[in-house]
N, C-alpha and C positions, 0 to 999 in steps of 0.2 A: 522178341522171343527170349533174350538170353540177355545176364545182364552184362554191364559192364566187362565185369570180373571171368566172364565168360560159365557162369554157373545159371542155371534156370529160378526163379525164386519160387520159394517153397508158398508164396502167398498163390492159391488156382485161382481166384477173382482178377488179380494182375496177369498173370503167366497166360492166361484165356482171353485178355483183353492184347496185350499184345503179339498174341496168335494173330487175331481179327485183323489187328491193325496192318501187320506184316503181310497180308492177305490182300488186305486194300492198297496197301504202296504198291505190291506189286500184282495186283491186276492195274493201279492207273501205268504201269512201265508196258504193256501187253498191246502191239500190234492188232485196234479194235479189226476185225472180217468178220462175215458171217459162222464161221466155224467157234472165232475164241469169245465172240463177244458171248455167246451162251456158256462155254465156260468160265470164262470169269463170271457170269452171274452167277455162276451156281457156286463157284468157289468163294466168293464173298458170303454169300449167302449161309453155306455150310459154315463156312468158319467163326462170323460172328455171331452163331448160333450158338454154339459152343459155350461161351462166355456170358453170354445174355441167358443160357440156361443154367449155368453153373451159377450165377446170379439170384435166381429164382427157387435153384434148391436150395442153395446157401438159407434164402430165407423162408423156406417151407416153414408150414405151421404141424406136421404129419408124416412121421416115417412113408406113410405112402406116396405122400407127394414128392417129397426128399427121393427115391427109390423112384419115381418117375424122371424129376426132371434130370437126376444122373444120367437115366438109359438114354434120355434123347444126347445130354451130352456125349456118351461115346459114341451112339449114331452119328452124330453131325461128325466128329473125329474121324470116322472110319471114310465117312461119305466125303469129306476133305481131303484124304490118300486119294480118293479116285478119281476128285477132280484135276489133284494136282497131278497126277500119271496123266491124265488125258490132255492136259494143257501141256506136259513136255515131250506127248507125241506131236502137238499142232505144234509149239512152237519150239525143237529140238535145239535152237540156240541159247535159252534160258533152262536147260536142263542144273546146270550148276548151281541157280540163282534159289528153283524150285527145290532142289534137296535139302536143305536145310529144314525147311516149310515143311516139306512131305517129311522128315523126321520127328518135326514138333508135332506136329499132327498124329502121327503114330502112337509118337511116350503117351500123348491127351489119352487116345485111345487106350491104351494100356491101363493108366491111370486111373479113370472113369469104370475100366472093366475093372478093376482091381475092388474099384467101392461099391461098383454096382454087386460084387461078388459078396461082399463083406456083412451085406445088410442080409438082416433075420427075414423070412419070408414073411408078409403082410398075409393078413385073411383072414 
């Protein structure tokens, strides 16, 4: 999520990708049971959504496409905050581990609204 230096990098194709990844290491750390094994699906799922859309606007051919695959990005962002709250109420001993996650997740959030905000209306 963060680099070295402890600063985020300014490239979103990278920052989006190691969202994902940070997503995956720690769902494989996550106590599989019936309650988290569906949240971690959902939270992987959400999260390398993100980056695999940021990917896809990046390469639109169409401000409207562009202005779509944004919104799904900060959907999947937002939808990421709620997996990772519902995964540090199953599992209240990785709350410390998920904060960080559940921050990056947020700025993406913010980030995404900020461009989704920015773009001229299509029609």
């Amino acid at each position: 999520m963060a680099e070295s230096r402890g600063e985020h990098p300014f490239d979103l194709a990278e920052r989006t990708a190691l969202f994902g990844e940070a997503a995956i290491t720690l769902g494989r750390k996550i106590k599989v049971d019936h309650v988290t094994r569906s949240l971690v699906d959902q939270l992987v799922r959400s999260s390398t959504s993100v980056g695999a859309n940021y990917c896809e606007a990046d390469d639109s051919s169409t401000r409207k496409e562009f202005c779509h695959r944004i919104g799904i990005c900060r959907r999947e962002a937002r939808e990421s905050t709620h997996w990772l709250r519902m995964l540090a109420k199953a599992e209240p001993t990785l709350k410390d581990e998920l904060r960080p996650l559940w921050k990056e997740a947020h700025e993406l959030h913010l980030i995404f609204s900020a461009i989704f905000r920015r773009q001229p209306p299509t029609g």
